[in-house]
C-alpha positions as CSV (number, residue, x, y, z in Angstrom):
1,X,9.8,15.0,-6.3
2,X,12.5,12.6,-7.2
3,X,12.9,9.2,-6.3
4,X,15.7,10.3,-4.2
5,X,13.4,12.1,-2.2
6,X,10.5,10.4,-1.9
7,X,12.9,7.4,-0.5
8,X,13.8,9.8,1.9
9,X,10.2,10.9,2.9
10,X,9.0,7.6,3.1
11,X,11.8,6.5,5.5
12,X,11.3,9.6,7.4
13,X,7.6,8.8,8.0
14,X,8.3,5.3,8.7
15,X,10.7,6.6,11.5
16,X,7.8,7.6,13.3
17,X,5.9,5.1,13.7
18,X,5.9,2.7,17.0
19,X,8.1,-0.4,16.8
20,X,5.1,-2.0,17.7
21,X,2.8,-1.8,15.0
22,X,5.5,-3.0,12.7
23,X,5.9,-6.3,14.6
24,X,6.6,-9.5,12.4
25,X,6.5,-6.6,8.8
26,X,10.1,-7.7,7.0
27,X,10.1,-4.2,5.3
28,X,8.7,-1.4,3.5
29,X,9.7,-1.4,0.0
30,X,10.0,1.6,-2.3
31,X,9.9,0.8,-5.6
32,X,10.3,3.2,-8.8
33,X,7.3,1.9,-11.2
34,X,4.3,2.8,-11.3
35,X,1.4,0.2,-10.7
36,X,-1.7,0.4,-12.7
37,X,-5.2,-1.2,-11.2
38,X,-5.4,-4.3,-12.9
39,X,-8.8,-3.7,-14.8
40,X,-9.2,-0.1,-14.6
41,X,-7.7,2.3,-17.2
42,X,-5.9,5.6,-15.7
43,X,-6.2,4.1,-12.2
44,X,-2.7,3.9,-10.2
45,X,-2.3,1.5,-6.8
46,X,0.1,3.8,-4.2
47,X,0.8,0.8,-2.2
48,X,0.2,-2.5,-1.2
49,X,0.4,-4.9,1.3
50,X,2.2,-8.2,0.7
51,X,1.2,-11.3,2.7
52,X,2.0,-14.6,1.6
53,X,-1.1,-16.5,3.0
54,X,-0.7,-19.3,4.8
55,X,2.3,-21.9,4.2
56,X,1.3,-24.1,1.4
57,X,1.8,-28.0,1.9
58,X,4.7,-28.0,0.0
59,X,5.8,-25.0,2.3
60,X,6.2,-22.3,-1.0
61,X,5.8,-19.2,1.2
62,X,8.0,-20.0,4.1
63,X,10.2,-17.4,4.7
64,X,9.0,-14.8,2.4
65,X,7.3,-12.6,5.1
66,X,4.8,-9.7,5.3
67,X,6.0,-6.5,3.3
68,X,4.5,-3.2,2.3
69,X,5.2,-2.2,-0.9
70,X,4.8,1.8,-2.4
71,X,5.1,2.5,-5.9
72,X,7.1,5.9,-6.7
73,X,5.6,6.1,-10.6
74,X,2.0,5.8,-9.1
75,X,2.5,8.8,-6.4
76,X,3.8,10.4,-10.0
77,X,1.2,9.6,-12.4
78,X,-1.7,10.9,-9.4
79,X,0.6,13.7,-8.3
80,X,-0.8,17.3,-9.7
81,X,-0.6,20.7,-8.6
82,X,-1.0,21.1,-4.7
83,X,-0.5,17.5,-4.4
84,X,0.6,17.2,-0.5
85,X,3.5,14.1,-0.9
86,X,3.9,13.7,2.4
87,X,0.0,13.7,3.2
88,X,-0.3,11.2,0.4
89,X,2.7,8.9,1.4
90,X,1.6,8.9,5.3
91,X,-2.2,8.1,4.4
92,X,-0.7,4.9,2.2
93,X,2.0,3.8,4.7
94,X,-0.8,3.8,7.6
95,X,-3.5,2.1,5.2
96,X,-1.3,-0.6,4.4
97,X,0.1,-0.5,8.0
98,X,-3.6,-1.2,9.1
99,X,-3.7,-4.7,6.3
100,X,-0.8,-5.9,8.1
101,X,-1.9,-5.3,11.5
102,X,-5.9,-6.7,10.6
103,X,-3.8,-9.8,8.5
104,X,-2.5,-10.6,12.1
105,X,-5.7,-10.2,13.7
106,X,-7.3,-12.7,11.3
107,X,-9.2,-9.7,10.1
108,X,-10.2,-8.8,6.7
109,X,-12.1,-5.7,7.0
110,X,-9.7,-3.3,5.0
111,X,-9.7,-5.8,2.4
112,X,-13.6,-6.3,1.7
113,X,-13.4,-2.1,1.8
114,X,-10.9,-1.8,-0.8
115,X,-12.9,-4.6,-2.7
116,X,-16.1,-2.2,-2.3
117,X,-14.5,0.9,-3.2
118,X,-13.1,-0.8,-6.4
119,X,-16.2,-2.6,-7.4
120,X,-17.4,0.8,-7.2
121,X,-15.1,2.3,-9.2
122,X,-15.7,-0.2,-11.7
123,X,-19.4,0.6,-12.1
124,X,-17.9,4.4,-13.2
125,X,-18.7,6.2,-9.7
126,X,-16.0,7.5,-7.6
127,X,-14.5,5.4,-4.7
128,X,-15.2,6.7,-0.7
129,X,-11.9,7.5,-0.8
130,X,-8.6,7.1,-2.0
131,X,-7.7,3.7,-3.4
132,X,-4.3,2.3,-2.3
């Protein structure tokens, strides 16, 4: 798939989702590198979710927003035969649609699952999952 066309997927499936869900998200970015797993050799992150934290005192993070970033090279470097983009791309957009939304709830659970998947990983068993 080309970078073309994986821009055009991804704005496709973002289409479909409810205006509400994506309240007070700046944007979905698509970005043509690939992203390794800091720490873990042959390991690619699809996506992430970028949230500034809270303002710091000398107010760094003002303005910079909540985004969801997907990495083009990483859906590459996983992609193989039979890989099903548009399966992979919507199960990334909604896990990182579902940090943003539990990030506005004050929620981490997503987060300490991703931690436990990857703390798995790292002790050479295979994550419950796919990692994003």
């Amino acid at each position: 798939m080309t970078y073309e066309a994986f821009v055009a997927l991804v704005e496709r499936l973002w289409a479909e989702i409810p205006e509400a869900f994506k309240r007070e998200l700046q944007g979905v970015h698509v970005l043509p590198q690939a992203k390794p797993e800091p720490g873990l050799k042959g390991v690619w992150r699809l996506g992430e979710y970028l949230d500034p934290g809270p303002p710091s005192t000398f107010r760094g993070f003002e303005g910079l927003g909540r985004h969801i970033a997907l990495y083009y090279g990483s859906f590459q470097k996983v992609a193989g035969p039979g890989f099903d983009w548009e399966e992979e791309v919507w199960e990334t957009l909604l896990h990182e649609l579902r940090h943003h939304l539990e990030s506005l709830a004050g929620q981490d659970d997503l987060v300490r699952e991703d931690l436990r998947r990857l703390a798995e990983f790292r002790r050479g068993g295979r994550p419950g999952g796919e990692g994003h």
